[in-house]
C-alpha positions in Angstrom: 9.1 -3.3 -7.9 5.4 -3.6 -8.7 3.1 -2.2 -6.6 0.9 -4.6 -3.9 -2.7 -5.1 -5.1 -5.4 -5.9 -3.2 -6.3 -8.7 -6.1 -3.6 -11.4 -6.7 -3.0 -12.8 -9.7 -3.4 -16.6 -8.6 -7.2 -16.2 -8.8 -6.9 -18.1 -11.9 -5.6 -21.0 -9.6 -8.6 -20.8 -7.7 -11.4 -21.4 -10.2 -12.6 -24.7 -10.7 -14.0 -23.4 -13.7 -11.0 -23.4 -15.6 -10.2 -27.0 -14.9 -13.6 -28.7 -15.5 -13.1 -29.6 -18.7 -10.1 -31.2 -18.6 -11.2 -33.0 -15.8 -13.7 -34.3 -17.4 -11.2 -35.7 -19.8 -8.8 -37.2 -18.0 -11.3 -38.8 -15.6 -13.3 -40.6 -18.4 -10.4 -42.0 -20.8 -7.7 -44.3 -20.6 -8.3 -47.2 -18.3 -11.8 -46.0 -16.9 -13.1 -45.5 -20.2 -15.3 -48.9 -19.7 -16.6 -47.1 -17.0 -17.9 -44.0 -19.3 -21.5 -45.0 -20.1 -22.3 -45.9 -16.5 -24.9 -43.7 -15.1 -23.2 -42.9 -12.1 -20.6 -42.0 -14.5 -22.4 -40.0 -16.6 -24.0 -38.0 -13.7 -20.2 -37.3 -12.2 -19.3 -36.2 -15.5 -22.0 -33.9 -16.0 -22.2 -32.4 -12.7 -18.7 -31.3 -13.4 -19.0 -30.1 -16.4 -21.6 -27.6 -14.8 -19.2 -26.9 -11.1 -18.8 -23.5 -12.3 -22.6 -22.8 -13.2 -23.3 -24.4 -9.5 -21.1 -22.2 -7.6 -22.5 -20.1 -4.8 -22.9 -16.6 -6.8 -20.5 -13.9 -5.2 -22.9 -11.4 -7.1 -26.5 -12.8 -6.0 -28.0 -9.1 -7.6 -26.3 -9.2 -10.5 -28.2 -8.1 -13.9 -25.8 -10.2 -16.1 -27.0 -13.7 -16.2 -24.4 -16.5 -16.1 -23.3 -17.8 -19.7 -23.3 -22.0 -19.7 -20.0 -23.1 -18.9 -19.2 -25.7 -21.5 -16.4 -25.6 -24.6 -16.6 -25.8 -27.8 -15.8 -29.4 -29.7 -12.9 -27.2 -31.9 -11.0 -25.7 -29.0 -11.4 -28.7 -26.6 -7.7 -30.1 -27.1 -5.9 -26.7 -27.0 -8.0 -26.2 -23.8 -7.0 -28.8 -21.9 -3.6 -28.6 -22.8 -3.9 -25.2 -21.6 -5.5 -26.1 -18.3 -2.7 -28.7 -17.5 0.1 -25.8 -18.0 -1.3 -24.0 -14.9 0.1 -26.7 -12.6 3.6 -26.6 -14.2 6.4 -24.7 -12.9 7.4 -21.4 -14.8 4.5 -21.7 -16.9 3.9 -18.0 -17.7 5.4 -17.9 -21.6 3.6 -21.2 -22.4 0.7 -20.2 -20.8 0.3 -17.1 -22.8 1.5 -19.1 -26.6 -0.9 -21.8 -25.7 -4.1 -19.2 -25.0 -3.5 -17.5 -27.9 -3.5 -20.3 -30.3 -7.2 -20.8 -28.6 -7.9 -17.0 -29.1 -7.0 -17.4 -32.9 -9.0 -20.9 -33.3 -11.9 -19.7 -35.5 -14.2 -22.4 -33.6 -13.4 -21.5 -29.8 -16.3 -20.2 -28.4 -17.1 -17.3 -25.6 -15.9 -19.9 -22.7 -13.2 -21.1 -24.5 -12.1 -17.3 -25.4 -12.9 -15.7 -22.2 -10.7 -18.7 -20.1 -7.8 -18.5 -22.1 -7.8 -14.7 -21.8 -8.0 -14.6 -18.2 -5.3 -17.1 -18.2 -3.2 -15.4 -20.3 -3.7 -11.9 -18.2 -3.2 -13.9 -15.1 0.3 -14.9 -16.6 1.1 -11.8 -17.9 0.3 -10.5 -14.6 3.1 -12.6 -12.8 5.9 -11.9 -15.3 8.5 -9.3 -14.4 7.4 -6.5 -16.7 7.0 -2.4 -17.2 3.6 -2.0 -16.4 0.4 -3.9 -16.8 -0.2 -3.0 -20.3 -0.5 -6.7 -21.8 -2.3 -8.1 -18.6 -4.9 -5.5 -18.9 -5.0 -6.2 -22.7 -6.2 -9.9 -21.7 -8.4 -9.3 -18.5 -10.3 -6.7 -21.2 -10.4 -9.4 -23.5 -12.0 -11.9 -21.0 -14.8 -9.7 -19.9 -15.9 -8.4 -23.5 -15.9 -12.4 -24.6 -18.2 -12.6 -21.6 -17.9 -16.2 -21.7 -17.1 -16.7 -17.8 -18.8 -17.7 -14.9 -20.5 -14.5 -13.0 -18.3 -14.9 -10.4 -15.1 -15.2 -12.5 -16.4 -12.7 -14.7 -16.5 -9.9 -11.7 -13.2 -10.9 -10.5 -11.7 -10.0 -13.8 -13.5 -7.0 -13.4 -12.2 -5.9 -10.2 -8.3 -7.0 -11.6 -8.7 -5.0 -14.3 -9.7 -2.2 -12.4 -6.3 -2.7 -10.6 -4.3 -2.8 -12.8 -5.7 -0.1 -15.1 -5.2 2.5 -12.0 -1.6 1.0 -11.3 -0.8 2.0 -14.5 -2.4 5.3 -13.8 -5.1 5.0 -16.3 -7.1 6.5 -13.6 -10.0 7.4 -15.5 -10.4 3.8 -17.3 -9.9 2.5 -14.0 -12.7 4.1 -12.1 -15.2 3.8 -15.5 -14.4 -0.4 -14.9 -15.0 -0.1 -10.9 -17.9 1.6 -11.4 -19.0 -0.3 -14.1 -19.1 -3.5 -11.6 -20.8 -2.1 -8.2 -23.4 -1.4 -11.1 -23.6 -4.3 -13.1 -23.5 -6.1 -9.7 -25.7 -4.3 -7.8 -23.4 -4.7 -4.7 -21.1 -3.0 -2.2 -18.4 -5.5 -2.1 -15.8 -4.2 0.1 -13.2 -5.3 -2.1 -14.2 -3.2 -5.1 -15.0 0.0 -2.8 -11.2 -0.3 -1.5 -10.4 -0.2 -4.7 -12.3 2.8 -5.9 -10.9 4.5 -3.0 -7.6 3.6 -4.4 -8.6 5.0 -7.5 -9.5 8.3 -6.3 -6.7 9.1 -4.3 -4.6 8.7 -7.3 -7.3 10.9 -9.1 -6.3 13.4 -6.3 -10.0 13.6 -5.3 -9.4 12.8 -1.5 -13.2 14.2 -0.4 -14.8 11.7 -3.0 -12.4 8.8 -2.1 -13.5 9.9 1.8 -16.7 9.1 0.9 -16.4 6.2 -0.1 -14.9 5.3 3.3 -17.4 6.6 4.9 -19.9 3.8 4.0 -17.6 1.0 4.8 -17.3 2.8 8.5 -21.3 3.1 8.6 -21.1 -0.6 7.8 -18.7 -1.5 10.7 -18.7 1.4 13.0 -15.8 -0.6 14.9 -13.1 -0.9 12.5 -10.4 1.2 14.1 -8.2 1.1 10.6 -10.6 2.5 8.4 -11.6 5.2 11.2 -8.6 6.9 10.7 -7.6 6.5 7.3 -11.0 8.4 6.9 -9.6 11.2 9.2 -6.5 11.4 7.5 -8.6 11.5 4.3 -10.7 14.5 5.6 -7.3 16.0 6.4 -5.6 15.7 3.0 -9.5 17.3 1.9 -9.0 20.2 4.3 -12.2 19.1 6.5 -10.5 19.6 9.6 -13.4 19.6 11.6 -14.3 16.3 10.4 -11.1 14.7 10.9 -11.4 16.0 14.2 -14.9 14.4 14.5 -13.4 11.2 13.9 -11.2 11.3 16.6 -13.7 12.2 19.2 -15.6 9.3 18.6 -13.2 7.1 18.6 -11.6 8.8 21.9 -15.3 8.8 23.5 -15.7 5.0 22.6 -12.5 4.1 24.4 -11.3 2.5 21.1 -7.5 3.8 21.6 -6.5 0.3 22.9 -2.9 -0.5 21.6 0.1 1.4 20.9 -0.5 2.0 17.2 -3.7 3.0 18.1 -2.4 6.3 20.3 0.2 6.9 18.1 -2.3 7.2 14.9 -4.2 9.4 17.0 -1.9 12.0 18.1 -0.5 11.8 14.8 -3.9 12.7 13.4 -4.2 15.7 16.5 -0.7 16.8 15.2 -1.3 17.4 11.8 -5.0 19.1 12.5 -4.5 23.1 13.2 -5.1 24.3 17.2 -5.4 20.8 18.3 -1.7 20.9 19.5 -2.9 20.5 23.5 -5.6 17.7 22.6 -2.4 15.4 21.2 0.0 16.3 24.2 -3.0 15.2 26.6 -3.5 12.1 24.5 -0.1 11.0 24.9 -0.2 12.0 28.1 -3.0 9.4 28.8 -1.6 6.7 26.9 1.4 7.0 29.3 -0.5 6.8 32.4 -2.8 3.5 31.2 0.5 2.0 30.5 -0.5 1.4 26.5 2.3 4.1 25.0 5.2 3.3 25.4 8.3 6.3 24.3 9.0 6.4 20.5 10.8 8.4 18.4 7.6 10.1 16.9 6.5 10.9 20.7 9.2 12.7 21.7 9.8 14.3 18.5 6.3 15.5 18.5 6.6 16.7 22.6 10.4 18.6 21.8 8.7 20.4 18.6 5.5 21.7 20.7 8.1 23.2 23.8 10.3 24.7 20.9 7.3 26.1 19.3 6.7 27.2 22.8 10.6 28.6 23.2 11.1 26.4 26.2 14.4 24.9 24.5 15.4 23.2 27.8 12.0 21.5 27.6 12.9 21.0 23.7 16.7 19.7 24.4 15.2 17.1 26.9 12.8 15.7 24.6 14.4 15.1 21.6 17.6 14.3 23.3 15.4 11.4 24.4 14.2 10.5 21.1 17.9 10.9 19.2 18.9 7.4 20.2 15.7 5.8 18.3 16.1 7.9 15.6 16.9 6.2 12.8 19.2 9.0 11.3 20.8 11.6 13.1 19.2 14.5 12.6 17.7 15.0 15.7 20.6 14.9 17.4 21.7 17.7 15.2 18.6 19.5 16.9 19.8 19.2 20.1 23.7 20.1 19.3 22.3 23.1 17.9 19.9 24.6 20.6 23.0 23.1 23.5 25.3 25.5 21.2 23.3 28.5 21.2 22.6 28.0 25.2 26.4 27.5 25.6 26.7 23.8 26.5 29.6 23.2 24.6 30.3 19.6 25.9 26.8 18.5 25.3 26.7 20.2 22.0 30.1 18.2 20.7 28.7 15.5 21.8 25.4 15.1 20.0 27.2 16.4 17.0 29.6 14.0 16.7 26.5 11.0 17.7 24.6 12.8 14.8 27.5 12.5 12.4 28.0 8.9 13.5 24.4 7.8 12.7 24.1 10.2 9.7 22.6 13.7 8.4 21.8 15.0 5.3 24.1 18.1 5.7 27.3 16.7 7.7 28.8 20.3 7.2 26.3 21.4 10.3 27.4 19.0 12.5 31.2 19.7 11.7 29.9 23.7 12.2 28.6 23.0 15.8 32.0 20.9 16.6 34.0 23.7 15.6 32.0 26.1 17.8 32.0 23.6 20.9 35.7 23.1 20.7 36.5 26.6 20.5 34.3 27.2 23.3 36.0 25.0 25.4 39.4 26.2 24.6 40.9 23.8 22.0 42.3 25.4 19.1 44.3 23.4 17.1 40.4 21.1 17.2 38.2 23.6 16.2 40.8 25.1 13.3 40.3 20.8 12.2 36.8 21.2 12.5 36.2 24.2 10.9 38.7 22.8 7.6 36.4 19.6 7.5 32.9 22.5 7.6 34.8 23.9 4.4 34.4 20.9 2.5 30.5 21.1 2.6 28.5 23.9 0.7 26.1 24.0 3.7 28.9 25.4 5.6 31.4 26.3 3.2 30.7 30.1 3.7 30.9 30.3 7.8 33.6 28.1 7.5 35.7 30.2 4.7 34.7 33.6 7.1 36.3 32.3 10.0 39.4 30.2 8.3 40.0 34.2 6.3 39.8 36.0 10.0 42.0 33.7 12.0 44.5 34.1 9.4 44.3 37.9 10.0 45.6 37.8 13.5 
């Protein structure tokens, strides 16, 4: 499956420059053609042959001026034939065919050649494929022809850029990013999600922190970004800033929803002596009624009493989160600390409800069954219990050692 960009490739869909001519066309022949050397005519025609040069610039500070958006005479046929495809239904192959017979005509010019390009990459881009490697071709090609509308122009851009670090050409990909919040003298959130993007697959998690940190000094209130910054300082080993993070957002009451405690002592969890500061969050998010239990929570609370040794306190707590577990290794937890503490109806139990919903290693679960029935006095159980342990290399051994030293007596 390919992975989810922040750019779609039905941008192409979108641009009225990639229809004007063909517009033009169809609304000045056949019937209406009377109607052609009209002034009002000739005004309607012109003002869309020059739609895309009227847009509202995306990129006001650009340093790249605007080409003129008209065609060339040569290539005008093959681009409107072109332009009528995108409408059409599983258009992607004749898409591509029909832009590069316009990329080989020898009299298309730089709008002709830059169109069809980012047509082409557009298609390639929806076509069910191994990698980008022929939609970046094209999105390359439309930029260097530099034939398209500013706006169209950094759009490309900012594909590319996608597509380049989805195919982890990490370093091409930041040299394009880069290459736009230059050219366009802008902070376009858009492209600075991307760069981030990029340099978390660069593994470069301080640099691709601070590059969220201007978005969050742009809107100090966007909870989201907040803490994927801390989590950023946390995969940079800036503990103390991650840490920051939280503070503010704590002092500024903006833990609000669920998601928003359970990101936050998520955060506390995963930062180094901040253990207490995440039980008293939860703790508050309880008492205002905004956290409600979840299987993180109470697998979080059961590993701070174990780490604690209060394995009553542990049991409790992870017994409650074992039913919203979706596996069940948590109820393998609990059978194991209710064997240990002699519980040996509790312990069969939770074994056989983690076996039901599922654990990587079912020979432990069988192990704990065999202990609990022996414990409660069953035999002819726990001699079945410890034969099914056997069949698992997790528990092969035990199981082997006591199968060999019942057979002695």
């Amino acid at each position: 499956m390919k992975p989810t960009l922040l750019l779609s490739a039905a941008f192409a869909l979108l641009l009225p420059v990639l229809g004007t001519q063909a517009q033009a066309q169809t609304e000045t022949g056949g019937v209406d053609a009377p109607k052609r050397h009209t002034r009002a005519a000739m005004k309607e025609e012109e003002a869309k042959k020059h739609a895309a040069t009227n847009q509202a610039p995306l990129y006001p500070n650009a340093t790249r001026t605007s080409p003129e958006q008209k065609g060339s005479k040569a290539a005008q046929k093959q681009m409107d034939e072109l332009f009528k495809l995108q409408g059409e239904d599983d258009n992607a192959d004749k898409m591509i065919a029909k832009a590069d017979e316009v990329l080989a005509n020898p009299g298309a010019n730089a709008f002709d050649k830059s169109s069809a390009a980012y047509l082409a990459a557009t298609a390639w881009q929806s076509k069910e494929t191994k990698g980008y490697a022929e939609a970046i071709k094209y999105y390359q090609l439309a930029i260097d022809s530099n034939g398209l509308h500013n706006n169209n122009h950094y759009r490309a851009m900012l594909q590319l850029a996608q597509l380049q670090d989805a195919d982890e050409h990490h370093a091409e990909a930041l040299a394009t990013v880069d290459r736009f919040l230059t050219e366009t003298k802008s902070e376009d959130e858009t492209a600075m999600k991307i760069k981030t993007q990029i340099l978390l697959g660069m593994d470069k998690p301080a640099d691709a922190a601070a590059m969220l940190e201007k978005a969050v000094a742009k809107d100090p209130t966007d909870k989201k970004t907040m803490m994927n910054l801390a989590s950023l300082y946390l995969e940079a080993n800036q503990d103390a800033k991650a840490f920051g993070i939280y503070e503010k957002m704590h002092a500024g009451n903006m833990f609000t929803e669920q998601k928003d405690y359970e990101n936050a002592f998520a955060l506390l969890a995963n930062i180094d002596g901040h253990e207490k500061d995440a039980m008293a969050l939860i703790e508050e998010g309880q008492k205002k009624g905004v956290l409600q239990p979840t299987y993180q929570m109470y697998s979080f609370i059961g590993r701070q009493y174990y780490d604690a040794d209060n394995l009553p306190k542990a049991i409790e707590y992870w017994g409650k989160g074992a039913p919203l577990a979706k596996d069940g290794e948590m109820y393998l937890n609990v059978a194991k600390l209710q064997i240990d503490d002699d519980k040996f109806a509790q312990a069969k139990e939770a074994a056989m409800q983690a076996k039901a919903k599922g654990v990587k290693k079912p020979g432990d679960a069988w192990q704990v069954i065999a202990r609990a029935e022996k414990g409660l006095g069953n035999a002819a159980a726990a001699l079945a219990a410890t034969k099914e342990a056997a069949k698992y290399p997790e528990s092969q051994k035990w199981a082997e050692a006591v199968l060999r030293q019942g057979s002695k007596k």
